[in-house]
C-alpha positions in Angstrom: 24.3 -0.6 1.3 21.8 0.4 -0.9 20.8 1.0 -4.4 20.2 3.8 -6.4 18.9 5.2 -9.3 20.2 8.3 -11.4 19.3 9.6 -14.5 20.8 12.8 -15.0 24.1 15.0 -14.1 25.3 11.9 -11.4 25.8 9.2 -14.7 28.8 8.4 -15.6 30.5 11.0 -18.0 28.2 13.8 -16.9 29.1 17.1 -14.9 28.4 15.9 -11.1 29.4 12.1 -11.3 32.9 13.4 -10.2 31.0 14.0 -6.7 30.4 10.4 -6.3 34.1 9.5 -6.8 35.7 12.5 -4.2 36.4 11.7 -0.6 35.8 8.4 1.4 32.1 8.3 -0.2 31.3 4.2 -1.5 29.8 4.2 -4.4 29.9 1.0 -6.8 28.4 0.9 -10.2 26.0 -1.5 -10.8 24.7 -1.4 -14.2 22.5 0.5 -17.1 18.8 0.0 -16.2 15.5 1.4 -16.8 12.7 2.7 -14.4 9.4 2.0 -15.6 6.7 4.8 -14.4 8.7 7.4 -14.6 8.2 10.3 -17.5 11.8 12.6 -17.9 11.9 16.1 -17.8 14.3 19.0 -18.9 13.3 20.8 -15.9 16.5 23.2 -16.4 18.3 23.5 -19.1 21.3 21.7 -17.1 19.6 19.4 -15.5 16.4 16.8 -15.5 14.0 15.3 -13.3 11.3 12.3 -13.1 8.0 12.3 -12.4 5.5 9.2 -11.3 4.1 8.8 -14.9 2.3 5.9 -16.1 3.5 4.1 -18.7 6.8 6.3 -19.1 10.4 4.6 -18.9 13.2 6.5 -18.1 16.8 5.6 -18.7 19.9 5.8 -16.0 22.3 3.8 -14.2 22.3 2.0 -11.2 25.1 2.7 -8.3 25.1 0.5 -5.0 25.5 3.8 -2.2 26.2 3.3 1.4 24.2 6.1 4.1 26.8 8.6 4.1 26.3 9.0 0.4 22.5 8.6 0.4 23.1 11.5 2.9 25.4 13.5 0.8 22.9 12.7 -2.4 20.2 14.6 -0.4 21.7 17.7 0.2 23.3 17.8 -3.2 19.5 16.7 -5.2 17.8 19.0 -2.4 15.7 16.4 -0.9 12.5 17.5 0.5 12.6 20.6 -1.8 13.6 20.6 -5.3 13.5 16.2 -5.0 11.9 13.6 -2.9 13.4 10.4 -2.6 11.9 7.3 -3.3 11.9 4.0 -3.7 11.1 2.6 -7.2 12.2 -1.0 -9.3 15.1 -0.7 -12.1 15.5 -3.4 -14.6 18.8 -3.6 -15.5 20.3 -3.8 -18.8 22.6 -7.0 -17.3 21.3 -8.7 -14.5 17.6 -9.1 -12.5 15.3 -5.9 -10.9 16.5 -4.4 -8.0 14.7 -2.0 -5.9 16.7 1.4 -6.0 16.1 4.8 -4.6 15.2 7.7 -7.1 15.1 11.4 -6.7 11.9 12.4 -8.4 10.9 16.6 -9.4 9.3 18.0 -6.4 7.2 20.1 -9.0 5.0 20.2 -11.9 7.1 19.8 -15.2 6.2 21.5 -18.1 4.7 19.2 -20.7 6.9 20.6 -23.4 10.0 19.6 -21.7 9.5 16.0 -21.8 12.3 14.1 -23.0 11.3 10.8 -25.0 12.8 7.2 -24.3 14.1 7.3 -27.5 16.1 10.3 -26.6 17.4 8.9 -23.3 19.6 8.7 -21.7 19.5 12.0 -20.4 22.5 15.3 -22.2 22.5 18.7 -21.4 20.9 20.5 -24.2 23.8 22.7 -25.6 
């Protein structure tokens, strides 16, 4: 099992966390946490992404994943393309720092689109 990381449309309440609840796929929440080094974008206006960024925090949620959903994560985030996938700490809200797989922007964000901690976590701009 491993842990990981999201900060966008696969939270809790938000349009693609019914995909980590369908089929045989394991996926146990773990907590609210925060990523340190990691600036969030509104790269779409339906969804974000995070880029290495020093001295940004970005807010999310922590799930604990077996393979076969790490697997399914990738082709849904379009790992190697739109997302790389990488390993990064979370402090969560209850509990200690866990190491936790993140799927970070596989381009250049535009500055304006920079979503402030203080504006986290992540919604969908309506």
């Amino acid at each position: 099992m491993e842990y990981v990381f999201v900060y966008g449309t696969l939270m809790r309440g938000k349009g693609n966390h019914r995909w980590l609840l369908k089929g045989n796929l394991d996926a146990e929440f773990i907590g609210q946490g925060w990523a340190g080094g990691l600036g969030l974008y509104r790269v779409t206006p339906d969804y974000p992404g995070v880029i290495r960024e020093e001295g940004a925090v970005t807010a999310g949620e922590v799930f604990r994943v077996g393979r076969k959903v790490l697997r399914e994560m990738d082709r849904l985030e379009g790992e190697g393309d739109l997302y790389i996938r990488e390993k990064t700490h979370v402090i969560l809200k209850e509990g200690p720092t866990v190491e936790a797989w993140v799927y970070l922007w596989n381009r250049t964000p535009d500055p304006a689109t920079r979503v402030p901690v203080n504006q986290q976590p992540w919604r969908k701009k309506r």
